[in-house]
DSSP file (Angstrom, degrees, kcal/mol; ACC not computed):
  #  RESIDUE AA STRUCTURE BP1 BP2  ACC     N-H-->O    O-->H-N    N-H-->O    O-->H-N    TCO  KAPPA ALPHA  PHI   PSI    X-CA   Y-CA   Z-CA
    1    1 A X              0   0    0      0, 0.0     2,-0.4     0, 0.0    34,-0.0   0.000 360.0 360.0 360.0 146.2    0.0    0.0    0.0
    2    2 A X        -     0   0    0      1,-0.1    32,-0.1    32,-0.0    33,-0.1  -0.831 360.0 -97.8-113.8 122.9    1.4    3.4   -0.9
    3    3 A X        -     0   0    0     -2,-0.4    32,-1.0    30,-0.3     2,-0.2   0.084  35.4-121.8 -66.1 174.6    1.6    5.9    1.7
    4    4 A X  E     -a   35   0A   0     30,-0.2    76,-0.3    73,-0.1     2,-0.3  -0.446  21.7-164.4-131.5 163.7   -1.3    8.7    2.1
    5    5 A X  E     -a   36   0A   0     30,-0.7    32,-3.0    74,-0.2     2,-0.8  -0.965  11.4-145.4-154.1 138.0   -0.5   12.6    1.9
    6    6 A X  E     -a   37   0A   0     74,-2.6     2,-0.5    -2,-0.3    76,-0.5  -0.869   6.0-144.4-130.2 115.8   -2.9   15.0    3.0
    7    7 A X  E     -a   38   0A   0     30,-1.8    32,-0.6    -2,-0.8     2,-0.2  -0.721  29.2-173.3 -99.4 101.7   -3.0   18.4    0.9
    8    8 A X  B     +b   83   0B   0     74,-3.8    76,-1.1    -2,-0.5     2,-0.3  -0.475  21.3 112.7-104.3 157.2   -3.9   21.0    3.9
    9    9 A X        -     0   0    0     -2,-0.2     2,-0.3    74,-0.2    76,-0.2  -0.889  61.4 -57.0 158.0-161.1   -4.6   24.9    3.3
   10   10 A X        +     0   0    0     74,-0.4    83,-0.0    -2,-0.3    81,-0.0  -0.736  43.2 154.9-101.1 134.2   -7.1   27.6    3.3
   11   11 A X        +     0   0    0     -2,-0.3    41,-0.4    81,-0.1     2,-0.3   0.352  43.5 103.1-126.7   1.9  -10.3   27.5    1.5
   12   12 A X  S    S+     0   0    0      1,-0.2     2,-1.1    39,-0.1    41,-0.2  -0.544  92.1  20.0 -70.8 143.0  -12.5   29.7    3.3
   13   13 A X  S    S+     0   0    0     39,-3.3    -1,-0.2    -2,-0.3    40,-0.1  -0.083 105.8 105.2  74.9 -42.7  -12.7   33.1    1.2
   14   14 A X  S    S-     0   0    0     -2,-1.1    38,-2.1    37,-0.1    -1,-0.1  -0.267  74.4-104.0 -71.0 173.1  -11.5   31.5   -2.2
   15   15 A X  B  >  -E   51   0C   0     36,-0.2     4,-1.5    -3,-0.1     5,-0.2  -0.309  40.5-109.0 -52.8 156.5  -12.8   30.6   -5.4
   16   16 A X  H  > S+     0   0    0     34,-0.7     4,-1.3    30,-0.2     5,-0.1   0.808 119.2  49.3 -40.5 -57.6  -13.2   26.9   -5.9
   17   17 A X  H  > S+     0   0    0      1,-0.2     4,-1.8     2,-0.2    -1,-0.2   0.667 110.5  51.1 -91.5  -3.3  -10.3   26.7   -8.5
   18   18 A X  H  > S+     0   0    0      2,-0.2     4,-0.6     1,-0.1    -1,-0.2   0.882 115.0  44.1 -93.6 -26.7   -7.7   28.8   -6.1
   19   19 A X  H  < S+     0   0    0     -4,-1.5     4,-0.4     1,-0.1    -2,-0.2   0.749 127.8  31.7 -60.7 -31.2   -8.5   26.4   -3.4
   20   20 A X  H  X S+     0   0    0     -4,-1.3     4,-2.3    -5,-0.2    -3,-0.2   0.825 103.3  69.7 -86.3 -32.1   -8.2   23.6   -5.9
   21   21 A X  H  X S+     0   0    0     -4,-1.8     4,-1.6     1,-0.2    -3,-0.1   0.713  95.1  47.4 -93.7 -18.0   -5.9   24.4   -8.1
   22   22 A X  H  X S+     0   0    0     -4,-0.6     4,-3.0     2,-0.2    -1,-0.2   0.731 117.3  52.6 -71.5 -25.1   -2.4   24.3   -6.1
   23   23 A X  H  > S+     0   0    0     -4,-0.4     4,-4.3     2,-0.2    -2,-0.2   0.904 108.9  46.1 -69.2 -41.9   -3.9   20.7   -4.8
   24   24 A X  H  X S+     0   0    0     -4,-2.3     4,-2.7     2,-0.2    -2,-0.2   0.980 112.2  54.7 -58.0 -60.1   -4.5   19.5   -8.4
   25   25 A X  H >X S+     0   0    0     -4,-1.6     4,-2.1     1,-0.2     3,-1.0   0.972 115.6  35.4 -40.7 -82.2   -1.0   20.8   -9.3
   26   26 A X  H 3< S+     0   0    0     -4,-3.0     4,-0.2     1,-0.2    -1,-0.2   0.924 103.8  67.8 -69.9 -19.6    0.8   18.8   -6.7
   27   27 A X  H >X S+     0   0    0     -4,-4.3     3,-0.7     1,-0.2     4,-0.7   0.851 100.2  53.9 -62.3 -12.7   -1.3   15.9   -6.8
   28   28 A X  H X< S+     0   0    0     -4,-2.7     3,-0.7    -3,-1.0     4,-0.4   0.949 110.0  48.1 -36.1 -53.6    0.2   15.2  -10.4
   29   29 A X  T 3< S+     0   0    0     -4,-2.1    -1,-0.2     1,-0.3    -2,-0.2   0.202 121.4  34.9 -86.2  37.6    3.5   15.5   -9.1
   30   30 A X  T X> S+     0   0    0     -3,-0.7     4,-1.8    -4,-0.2     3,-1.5   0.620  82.0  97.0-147.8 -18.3    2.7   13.2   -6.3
   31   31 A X  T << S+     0   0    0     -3,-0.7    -2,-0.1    -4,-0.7    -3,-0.1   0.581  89.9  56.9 -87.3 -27.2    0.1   10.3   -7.6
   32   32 A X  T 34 S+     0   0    0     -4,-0.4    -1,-0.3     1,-0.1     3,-0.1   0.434 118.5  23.3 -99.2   0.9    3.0    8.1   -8.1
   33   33 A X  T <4 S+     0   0    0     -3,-1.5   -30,-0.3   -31,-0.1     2,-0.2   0.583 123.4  39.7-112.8 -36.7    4.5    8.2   -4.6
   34   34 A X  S  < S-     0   0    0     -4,-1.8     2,-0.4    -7,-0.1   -30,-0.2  -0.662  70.8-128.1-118.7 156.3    1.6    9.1   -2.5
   35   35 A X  E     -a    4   0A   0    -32,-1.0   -30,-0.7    -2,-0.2    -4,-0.1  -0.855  47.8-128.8-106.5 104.9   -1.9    8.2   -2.4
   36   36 A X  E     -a    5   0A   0     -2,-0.4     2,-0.4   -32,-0.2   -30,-0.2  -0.113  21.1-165.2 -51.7 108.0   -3.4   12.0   -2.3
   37   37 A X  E     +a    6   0A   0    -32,-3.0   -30,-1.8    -2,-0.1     2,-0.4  -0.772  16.8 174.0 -83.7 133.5   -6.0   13.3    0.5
   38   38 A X  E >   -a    7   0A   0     -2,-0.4     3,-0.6   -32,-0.1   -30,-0.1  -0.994  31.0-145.2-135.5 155.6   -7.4   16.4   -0.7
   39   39 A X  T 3  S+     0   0    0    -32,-0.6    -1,-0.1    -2,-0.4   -31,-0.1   0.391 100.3  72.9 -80.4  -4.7  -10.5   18.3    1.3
   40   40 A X  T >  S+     0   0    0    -21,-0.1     3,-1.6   -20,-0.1     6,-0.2   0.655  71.7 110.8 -94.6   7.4  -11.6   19.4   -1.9
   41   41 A X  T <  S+     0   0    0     -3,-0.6    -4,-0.0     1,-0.3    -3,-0.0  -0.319  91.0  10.0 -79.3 130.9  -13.0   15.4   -2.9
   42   42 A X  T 3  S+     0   0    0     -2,-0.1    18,-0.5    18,-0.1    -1,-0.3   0.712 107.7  99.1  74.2  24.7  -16.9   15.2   -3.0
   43   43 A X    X   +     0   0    0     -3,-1.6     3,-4.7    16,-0.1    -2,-0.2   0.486  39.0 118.3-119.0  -5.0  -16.9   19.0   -2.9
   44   44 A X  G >   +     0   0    0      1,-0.3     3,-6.6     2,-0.2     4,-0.1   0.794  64.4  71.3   9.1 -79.2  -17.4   19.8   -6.8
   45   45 A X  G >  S+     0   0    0      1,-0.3     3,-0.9     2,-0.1     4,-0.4   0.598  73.1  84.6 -59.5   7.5  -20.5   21.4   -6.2
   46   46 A X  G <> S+     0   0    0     -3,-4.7     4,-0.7    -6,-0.2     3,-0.5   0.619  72.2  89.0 -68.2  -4.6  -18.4   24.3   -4.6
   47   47 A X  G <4 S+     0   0    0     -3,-6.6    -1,-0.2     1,-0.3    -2,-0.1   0.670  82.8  50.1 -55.5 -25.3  -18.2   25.3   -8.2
   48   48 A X  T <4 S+     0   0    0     -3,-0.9    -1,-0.3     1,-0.1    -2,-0.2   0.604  88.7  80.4 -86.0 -13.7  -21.0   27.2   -8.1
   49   49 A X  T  4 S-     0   0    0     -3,-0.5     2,-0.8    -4,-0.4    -2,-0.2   0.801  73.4-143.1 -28.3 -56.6  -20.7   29.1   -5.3
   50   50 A X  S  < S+     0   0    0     -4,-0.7   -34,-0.7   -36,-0.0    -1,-0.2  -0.887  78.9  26.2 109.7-117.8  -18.9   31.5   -6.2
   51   51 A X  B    S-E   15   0C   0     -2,-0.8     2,-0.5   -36,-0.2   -36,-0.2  -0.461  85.4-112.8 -82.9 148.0  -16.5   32.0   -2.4
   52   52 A X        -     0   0    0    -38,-2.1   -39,-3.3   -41,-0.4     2,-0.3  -0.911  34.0-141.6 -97.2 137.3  -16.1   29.3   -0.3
   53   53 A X        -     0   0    0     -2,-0.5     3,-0.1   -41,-0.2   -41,-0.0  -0.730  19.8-120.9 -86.9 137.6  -17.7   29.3    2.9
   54   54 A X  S    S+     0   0    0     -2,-0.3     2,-0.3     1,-0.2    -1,-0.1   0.830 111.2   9.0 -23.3 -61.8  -17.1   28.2    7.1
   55   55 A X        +     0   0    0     12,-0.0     2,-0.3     8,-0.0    -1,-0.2  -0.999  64.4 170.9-156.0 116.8  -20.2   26.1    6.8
   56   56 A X    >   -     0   0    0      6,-1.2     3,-3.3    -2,-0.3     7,-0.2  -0.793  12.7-174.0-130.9  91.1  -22.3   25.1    3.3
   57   57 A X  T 3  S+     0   0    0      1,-0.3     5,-0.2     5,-0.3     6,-0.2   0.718  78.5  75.5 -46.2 -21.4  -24.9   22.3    4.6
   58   58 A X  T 3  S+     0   0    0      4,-0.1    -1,-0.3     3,-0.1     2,-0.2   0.718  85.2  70.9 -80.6  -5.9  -25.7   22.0    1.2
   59   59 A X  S X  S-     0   0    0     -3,-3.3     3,-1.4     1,-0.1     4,-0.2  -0.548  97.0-103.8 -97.3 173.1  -22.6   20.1    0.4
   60   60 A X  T 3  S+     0   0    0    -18,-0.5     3,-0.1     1,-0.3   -17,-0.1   0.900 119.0  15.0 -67.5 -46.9  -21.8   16.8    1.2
   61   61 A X  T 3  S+     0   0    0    -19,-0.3    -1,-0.3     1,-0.1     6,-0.3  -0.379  94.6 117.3-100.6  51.7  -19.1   17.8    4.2
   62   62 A X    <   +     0   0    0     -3,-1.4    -6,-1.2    -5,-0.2    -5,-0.3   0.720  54.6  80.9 -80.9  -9.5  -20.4   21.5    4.4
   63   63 A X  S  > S-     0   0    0     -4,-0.2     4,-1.6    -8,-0.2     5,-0.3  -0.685  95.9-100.1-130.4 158.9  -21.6   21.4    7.9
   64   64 A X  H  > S+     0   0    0     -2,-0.3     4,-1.9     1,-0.3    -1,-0.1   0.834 120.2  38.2 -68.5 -68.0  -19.6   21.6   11.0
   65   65 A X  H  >>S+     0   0    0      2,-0.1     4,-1.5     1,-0.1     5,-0.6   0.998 115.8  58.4 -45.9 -57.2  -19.3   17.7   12.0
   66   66 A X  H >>5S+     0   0    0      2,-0.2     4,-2.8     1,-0.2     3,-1.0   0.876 110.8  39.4 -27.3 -71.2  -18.8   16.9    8.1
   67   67 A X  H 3X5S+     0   0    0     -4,-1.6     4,-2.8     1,-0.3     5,-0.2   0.938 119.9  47.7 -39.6 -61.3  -15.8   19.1    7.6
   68   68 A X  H 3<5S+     0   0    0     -4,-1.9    -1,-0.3    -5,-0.3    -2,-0.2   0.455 116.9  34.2 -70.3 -12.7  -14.5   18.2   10.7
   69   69 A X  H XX5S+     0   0    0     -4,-1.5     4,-3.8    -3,-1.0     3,-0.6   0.612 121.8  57.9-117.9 -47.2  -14.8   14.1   10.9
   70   70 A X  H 3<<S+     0   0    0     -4,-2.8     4,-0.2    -5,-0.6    -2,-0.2   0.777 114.2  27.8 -89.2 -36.9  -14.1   14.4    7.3
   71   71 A X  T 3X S+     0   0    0     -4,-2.8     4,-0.8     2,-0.2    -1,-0.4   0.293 118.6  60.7-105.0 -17.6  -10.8   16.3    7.3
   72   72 A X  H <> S+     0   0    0     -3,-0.6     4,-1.9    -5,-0.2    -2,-0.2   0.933 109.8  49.1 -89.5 -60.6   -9.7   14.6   11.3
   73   73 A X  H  X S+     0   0    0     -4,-3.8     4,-1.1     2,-0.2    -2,-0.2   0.750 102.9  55.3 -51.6 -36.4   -9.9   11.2    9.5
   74   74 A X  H >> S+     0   0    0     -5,-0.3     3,-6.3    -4,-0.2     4,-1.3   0.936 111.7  42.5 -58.4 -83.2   -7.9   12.1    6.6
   75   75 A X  H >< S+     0   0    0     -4,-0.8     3,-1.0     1,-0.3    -2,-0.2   0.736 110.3  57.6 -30.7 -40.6   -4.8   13.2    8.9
   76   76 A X  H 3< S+     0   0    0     -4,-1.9    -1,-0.3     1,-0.3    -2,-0.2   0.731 118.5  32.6 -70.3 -24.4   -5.4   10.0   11.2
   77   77 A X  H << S+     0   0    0     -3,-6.3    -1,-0.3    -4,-1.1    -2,-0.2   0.721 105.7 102.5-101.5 -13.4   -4.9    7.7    7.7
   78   78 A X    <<  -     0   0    0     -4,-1.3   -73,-0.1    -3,-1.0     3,-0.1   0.006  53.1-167.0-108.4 154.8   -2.2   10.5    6.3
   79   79 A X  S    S+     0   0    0      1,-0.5    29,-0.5   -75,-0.2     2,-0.3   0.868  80.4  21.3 -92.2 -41.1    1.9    9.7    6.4
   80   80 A X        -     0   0    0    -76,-0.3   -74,-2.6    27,-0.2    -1,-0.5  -0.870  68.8-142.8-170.6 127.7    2.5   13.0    5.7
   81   81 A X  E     - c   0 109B   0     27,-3.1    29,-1.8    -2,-0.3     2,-0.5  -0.883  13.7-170.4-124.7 105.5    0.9   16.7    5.8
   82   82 A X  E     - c   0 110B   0    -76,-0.5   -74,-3.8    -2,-0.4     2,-0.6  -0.822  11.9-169.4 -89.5 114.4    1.8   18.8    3.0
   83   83 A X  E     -bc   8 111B   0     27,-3.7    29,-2.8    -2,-0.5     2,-0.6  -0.827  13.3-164.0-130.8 125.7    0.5   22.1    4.1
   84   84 A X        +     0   0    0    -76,-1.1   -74,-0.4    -2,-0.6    29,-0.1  -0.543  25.3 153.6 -92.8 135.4    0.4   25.0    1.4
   85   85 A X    >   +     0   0    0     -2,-0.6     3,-3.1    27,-0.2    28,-0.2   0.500  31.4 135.6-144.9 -29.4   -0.1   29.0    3.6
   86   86 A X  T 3  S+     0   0    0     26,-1.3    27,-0.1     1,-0.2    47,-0.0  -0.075  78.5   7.9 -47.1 125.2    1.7   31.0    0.6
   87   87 A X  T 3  S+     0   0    0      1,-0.2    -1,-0.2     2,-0.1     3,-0.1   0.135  82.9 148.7 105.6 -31.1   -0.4   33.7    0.1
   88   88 A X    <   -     0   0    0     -3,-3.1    -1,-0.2     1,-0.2    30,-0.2   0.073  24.0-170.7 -34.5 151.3   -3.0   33.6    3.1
   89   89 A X  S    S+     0   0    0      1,-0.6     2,-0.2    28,-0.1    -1,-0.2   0.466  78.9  39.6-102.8 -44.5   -4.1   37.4    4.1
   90   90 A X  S    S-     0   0    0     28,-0.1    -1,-0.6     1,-0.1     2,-0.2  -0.650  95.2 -98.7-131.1 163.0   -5.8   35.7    7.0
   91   91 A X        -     0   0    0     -2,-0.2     2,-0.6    -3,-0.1    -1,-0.1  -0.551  31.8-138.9 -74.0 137.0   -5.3   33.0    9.4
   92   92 A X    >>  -     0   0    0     -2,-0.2     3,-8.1     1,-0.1     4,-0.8  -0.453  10.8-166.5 -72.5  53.6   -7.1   29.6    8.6
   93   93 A X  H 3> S+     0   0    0     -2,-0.6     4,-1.7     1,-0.3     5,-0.2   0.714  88.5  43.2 -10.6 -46.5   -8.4   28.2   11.6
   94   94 A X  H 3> S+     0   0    0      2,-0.2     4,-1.0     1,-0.2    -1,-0.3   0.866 109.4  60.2 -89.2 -11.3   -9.0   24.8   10.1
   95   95 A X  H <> S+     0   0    0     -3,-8.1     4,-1.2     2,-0.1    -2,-0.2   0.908 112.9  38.3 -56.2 -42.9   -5.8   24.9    8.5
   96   96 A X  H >X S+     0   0    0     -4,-0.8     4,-2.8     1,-0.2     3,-1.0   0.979 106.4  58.4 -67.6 -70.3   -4.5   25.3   11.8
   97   97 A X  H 3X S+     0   0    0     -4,-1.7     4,-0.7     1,-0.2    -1,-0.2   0.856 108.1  53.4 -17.8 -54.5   -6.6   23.0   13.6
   98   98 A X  H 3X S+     0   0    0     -4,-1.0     4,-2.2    -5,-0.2    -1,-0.2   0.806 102.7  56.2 -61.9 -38.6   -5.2   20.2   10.9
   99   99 A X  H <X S+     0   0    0     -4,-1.2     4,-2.0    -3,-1.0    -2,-0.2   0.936 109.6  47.0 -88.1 -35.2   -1.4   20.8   11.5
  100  100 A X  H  X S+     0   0    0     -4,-2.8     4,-1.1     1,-0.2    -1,-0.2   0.656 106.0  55.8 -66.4   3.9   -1.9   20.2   15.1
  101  101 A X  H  X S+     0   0    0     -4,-0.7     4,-2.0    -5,-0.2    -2,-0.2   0.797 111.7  45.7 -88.0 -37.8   -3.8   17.2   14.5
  102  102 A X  H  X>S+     0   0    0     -4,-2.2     5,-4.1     2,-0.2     4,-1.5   0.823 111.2  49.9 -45.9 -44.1   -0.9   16.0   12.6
  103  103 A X  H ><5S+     0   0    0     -4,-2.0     3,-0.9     2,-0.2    -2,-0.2   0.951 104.8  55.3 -62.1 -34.5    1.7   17.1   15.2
  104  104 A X  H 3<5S+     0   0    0     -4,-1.1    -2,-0.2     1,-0.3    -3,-0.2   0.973 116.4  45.8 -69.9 -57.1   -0.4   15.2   18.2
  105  105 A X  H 3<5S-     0   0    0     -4,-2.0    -1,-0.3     1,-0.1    -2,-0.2   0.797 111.2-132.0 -36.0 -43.3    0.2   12.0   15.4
  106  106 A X  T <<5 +     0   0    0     -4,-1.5     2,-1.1    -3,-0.9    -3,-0.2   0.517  53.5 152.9  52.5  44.9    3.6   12.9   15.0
  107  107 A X      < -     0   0    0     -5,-4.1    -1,-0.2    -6,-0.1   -27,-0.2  -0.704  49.4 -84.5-101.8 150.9    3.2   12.8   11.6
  108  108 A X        -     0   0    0     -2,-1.1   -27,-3.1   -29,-0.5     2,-0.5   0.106  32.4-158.5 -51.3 138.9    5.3   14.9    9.4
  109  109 A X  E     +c   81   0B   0     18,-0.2    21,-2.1   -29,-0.1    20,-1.8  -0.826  14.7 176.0-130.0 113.7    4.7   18.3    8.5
  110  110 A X  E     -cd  82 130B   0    -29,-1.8   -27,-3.7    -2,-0.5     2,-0.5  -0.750  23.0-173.5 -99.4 119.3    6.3   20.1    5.1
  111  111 A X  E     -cd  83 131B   0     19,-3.9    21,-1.3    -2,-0.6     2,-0.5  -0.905  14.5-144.4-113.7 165.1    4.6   23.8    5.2
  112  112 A X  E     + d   0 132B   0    -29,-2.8   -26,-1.3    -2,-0.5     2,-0.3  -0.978  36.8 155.3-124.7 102.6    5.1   26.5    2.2
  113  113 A X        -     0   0    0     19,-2.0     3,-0.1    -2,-0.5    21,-0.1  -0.792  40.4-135.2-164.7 139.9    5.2   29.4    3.4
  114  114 A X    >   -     0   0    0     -2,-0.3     3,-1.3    19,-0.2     6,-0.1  -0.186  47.3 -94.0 -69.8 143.9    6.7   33.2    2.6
  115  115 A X  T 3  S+     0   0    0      1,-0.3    -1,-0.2     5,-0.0    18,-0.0  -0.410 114.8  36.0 -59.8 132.0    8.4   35.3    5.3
  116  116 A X  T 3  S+     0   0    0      1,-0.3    -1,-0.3    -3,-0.1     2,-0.2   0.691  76.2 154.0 102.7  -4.8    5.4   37.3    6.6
  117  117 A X    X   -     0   0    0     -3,-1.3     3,-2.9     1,-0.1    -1,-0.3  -0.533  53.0-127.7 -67.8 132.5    2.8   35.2    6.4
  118  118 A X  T 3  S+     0   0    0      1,-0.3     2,-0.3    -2,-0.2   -27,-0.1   0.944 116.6  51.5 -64.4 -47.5    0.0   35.7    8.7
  119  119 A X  T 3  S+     0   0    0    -34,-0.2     2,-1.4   -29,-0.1    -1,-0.3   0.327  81.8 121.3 -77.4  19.1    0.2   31.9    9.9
  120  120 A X    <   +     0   0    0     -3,-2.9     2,-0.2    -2,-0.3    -1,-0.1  -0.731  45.4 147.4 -95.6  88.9    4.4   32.7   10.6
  121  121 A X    >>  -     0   0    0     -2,-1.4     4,-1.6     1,-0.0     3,-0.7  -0.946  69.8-116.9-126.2 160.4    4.4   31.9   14.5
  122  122 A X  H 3> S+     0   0    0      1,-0.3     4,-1.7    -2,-0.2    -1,-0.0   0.770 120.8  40.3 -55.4 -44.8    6.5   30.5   17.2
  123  123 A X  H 34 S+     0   0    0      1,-0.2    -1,-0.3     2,-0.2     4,-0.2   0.863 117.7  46.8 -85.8 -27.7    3.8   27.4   17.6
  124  124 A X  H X> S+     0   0    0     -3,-0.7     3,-1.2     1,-0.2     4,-0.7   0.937 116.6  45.2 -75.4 -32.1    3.2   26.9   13.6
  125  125 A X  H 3< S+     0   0    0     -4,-1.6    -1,-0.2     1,-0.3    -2,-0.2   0.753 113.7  49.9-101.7 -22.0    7.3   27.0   12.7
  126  126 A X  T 3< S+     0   0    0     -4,-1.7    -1,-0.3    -5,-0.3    -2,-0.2   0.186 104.3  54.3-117.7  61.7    8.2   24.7   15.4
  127  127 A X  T <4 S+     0   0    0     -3,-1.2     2,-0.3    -4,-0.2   -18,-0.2   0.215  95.5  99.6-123.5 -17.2    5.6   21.9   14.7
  128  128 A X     <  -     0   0    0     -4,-0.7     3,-0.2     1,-0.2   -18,-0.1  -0.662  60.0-165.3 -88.2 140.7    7.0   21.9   11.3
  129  129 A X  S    S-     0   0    0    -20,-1.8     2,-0.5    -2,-0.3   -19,-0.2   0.848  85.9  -2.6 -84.8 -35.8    9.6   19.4   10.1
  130  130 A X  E     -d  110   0B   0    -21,-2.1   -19,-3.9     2,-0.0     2,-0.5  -0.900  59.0-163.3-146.8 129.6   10.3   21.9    7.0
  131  131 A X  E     -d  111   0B   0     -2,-0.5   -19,-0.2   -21,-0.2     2,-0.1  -0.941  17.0-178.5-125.5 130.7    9.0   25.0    5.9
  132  132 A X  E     -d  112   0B   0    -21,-1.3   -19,-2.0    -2,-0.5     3,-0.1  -0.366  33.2-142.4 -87.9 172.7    9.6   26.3    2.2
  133  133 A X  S    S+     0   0    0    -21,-0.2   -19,-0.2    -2,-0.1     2,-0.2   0.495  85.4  63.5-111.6 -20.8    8.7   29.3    0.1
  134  134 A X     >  -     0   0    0      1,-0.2     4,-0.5   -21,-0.1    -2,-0.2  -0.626  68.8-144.3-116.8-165.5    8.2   27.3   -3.1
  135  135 A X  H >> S+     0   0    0      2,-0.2     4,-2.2     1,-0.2     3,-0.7   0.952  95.1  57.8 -91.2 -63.6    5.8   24.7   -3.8
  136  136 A X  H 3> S+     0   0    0      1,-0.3     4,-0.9     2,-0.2    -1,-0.2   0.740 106.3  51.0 -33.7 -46.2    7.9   22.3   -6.0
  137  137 A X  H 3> S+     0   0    0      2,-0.2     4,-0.9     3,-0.1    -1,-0.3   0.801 109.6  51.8-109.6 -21.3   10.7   21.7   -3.1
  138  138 A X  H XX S+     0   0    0     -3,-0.7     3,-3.6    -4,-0.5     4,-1.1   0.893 113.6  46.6 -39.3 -82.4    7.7   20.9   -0.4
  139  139 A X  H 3X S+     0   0    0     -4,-2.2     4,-0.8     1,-0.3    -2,-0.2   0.551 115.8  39.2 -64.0  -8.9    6.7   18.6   -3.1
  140  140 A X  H 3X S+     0   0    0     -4,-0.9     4,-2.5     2,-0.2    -1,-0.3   0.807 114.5  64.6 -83.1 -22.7   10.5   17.0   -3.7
  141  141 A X  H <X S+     0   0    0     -3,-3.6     4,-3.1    -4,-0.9    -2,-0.2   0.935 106.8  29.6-111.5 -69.1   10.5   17.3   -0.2
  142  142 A X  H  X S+     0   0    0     -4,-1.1     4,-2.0     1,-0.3     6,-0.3   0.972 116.9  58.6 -64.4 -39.7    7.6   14.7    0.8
  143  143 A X  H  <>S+     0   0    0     -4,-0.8     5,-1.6     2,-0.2     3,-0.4   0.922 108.9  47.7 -73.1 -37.5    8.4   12.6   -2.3
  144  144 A X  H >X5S+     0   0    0     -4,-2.5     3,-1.9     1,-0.2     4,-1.0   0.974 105.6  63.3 -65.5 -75.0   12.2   12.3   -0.7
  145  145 A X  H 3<5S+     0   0    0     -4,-3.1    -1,-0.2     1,-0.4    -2,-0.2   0.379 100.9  41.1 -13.9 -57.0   10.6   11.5    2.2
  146  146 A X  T 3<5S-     0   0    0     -4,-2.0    -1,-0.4    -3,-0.4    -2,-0.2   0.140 122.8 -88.5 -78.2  12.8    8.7    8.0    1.3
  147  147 A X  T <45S+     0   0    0     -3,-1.9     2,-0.3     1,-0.2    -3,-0.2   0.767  91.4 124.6  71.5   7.6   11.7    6.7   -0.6
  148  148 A X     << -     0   0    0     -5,-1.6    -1,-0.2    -4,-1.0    -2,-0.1  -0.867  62.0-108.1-114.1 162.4   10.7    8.2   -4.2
  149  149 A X        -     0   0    0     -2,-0.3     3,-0.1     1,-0.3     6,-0.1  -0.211  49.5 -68.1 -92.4 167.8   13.0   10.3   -6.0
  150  150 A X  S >  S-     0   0    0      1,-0.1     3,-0.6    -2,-0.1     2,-0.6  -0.178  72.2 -84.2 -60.4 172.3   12.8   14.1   -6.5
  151  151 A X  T 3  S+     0   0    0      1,-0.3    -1,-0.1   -15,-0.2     3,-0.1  -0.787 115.2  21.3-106.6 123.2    9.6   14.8   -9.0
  152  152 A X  T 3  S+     0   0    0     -2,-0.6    -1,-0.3     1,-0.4     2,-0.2  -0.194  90.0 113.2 100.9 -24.4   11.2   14.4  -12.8
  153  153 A X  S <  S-     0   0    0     -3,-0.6    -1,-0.4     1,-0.2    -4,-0.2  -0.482  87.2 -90.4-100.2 134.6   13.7   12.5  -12.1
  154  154 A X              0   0    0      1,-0.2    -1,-0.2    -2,-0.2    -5,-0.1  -0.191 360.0 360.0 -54.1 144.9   13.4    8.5  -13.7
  155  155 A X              0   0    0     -3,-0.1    -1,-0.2    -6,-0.1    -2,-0.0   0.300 360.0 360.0 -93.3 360.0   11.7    6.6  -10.9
């Protein structure tokens, strides 16, 4: 069985495809090392929305246990928590929530994030095993990590 990776960040406030679209991106570069957790799976119908929201009951995990069971469980099966922050304005409370659920696992935590980042604090930077600025060396990062080679490179 092929170890799990669970593709953390903020989705509260974005569109559908800015929340989606850094996850889609690394799960390419990842499908062959990892099996990929993402928060955005069964959630489609956030396409219509417009912003994502705290709590949308009308989706399948929109509502406060959903999210929360949905997203606890992932990290409890995950090897690895790849957790993406470049860019935040504002803190992500369930982001957060997720990288301590990882640390209490002890499972490993690669975060991407820019000097200056709202989530750049004493408790977020030392729960982390590595924090980056780009996306691509998280993702060599985790792939090094299992026993796979850097992402291009013959496997």
């Amino acid at each position: 069985m092929r170890p799990r990776i669970y593709l953390s960040g903020p989705m509260k406030g974005l569109e559908y495809g800015k929340a989606e679209g850094w996850r889609l991106y690394a799960a390419e570069r990842l499908k062959d090392a990892f099996e990929v957790l993402t928060p955005m799976r069964g959630e489609e119908g956030l396409k219509r929305r417009g912003t994502i929201q705290d709590v949308m009951p009308e989706n399948l995990f929109g509502t406060d246990q959903g999210i929360t069971v949905r997203d606890r469980n992932d990290i409890l099966r995950s090897d690895v928590l790849l957790v993406n922050l470049k860019g935040a304005t504002e803190v992500s409370v369930g982001t957060v929530a997720e990288i301590f659920w990882a640390d209490i696992l002890r499972k490993p935590i690669i975060l991407v994030m820019e000097p200056g980042n709202v989530h750049n604090h004493p408790l977020i930077r030392s729960v982390a095993g590595f924090i980056e600025r780009d996306l691509d060396k998280a993702i060599d990062i985790a792939r090094v990590l299992v026993g796979a080679k850097p992402y291009g490179e013959d496997n």
